[in-house]
N, C-alpha and C positions, 0 to 999 in steps of 0.2 A: 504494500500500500504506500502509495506516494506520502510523505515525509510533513504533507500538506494537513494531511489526516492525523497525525500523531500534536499537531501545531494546535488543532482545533479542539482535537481533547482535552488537553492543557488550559486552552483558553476557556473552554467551557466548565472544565472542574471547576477552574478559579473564579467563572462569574459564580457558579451555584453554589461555594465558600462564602463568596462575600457577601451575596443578599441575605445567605442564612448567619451570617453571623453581624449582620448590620442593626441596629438599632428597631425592635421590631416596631416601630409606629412609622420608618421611614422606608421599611420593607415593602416589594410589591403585594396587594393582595387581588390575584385574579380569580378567585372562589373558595372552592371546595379546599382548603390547606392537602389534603390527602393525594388529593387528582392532581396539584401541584409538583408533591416532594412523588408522586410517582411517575408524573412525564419527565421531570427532571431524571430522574435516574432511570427511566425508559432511553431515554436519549442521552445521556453519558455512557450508557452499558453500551448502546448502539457504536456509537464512536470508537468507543476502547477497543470493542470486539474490531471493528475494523482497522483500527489501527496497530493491534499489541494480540488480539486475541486466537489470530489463525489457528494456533498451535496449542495452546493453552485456554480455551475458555472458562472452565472450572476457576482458573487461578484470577481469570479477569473477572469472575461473577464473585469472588471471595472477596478480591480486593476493594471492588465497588460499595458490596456489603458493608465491608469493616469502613468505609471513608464515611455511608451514612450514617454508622454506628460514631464514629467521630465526631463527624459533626454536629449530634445530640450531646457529644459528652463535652464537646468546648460550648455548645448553645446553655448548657446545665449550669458554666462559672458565671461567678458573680461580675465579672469582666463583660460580659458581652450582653448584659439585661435581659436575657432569653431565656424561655422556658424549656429543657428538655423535653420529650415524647417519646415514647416507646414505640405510639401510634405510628408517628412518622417515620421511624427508622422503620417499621414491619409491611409500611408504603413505600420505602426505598428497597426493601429486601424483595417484597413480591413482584419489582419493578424489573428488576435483575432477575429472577427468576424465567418470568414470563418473556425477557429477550432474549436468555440461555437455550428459554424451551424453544421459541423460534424459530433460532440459529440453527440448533441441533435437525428440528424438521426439516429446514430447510436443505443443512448438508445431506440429509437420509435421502429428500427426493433428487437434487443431485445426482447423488453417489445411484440412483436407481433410473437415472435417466440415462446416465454415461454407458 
């Protein structure tokens, strides 16, 4: 995957760090909080796999996991005025999940087309 891909992931972790760890009254709120922390990490998981994930998706779906588990646990100090959620890290897990399950279909019909 071109080098462009791996640039985007990067930039895209780091946007969905910074809003979650931004002051939450100046954070976006485009609805549902769930359907949020899960498009976000629908579309980070999407990325990584494409950029990092060829070979390895188990280890990009774990990694993904563990960054939204992170980011509940620095949202949780007293430093960043934010609420932890359990909620939302198990919106960020089933997010990764369901692009692992995907991918996976997708290389089976592949691999059944070839």
């Amino acid at each position: 995957m071109p080098p462009i891909v791996k640039l985007g992931f990067w930039v895209a972790a780091a946007a969905v760090l910074y809003v979650a760890l931004m002051p939450a009254h100046d954070a976006p709120e485009l609805g549902w909080d769930k359907l949020m922390h899960f498009s976000a990490f629908a579309a980070l998981t999407t990325i990584a796999l494409l950029g990092y994930g060829r070979s390895r998706p188990l280890l990009v779906g774990a990694l993904m996991s563990g960054f939204g588990a992170l980011i509940e646990v620095l949202q949780g100090l007293p430093l960043f005025h934010r609420d932890a959620s359990i909620g939302d890290w198990i919106a960020d897990a089933l997010a990764v999940i369901v692009v692992l399950t995907g991918a996976w279909i997708v290389s089976r019909v592949r691999t059944a087309l070839a």
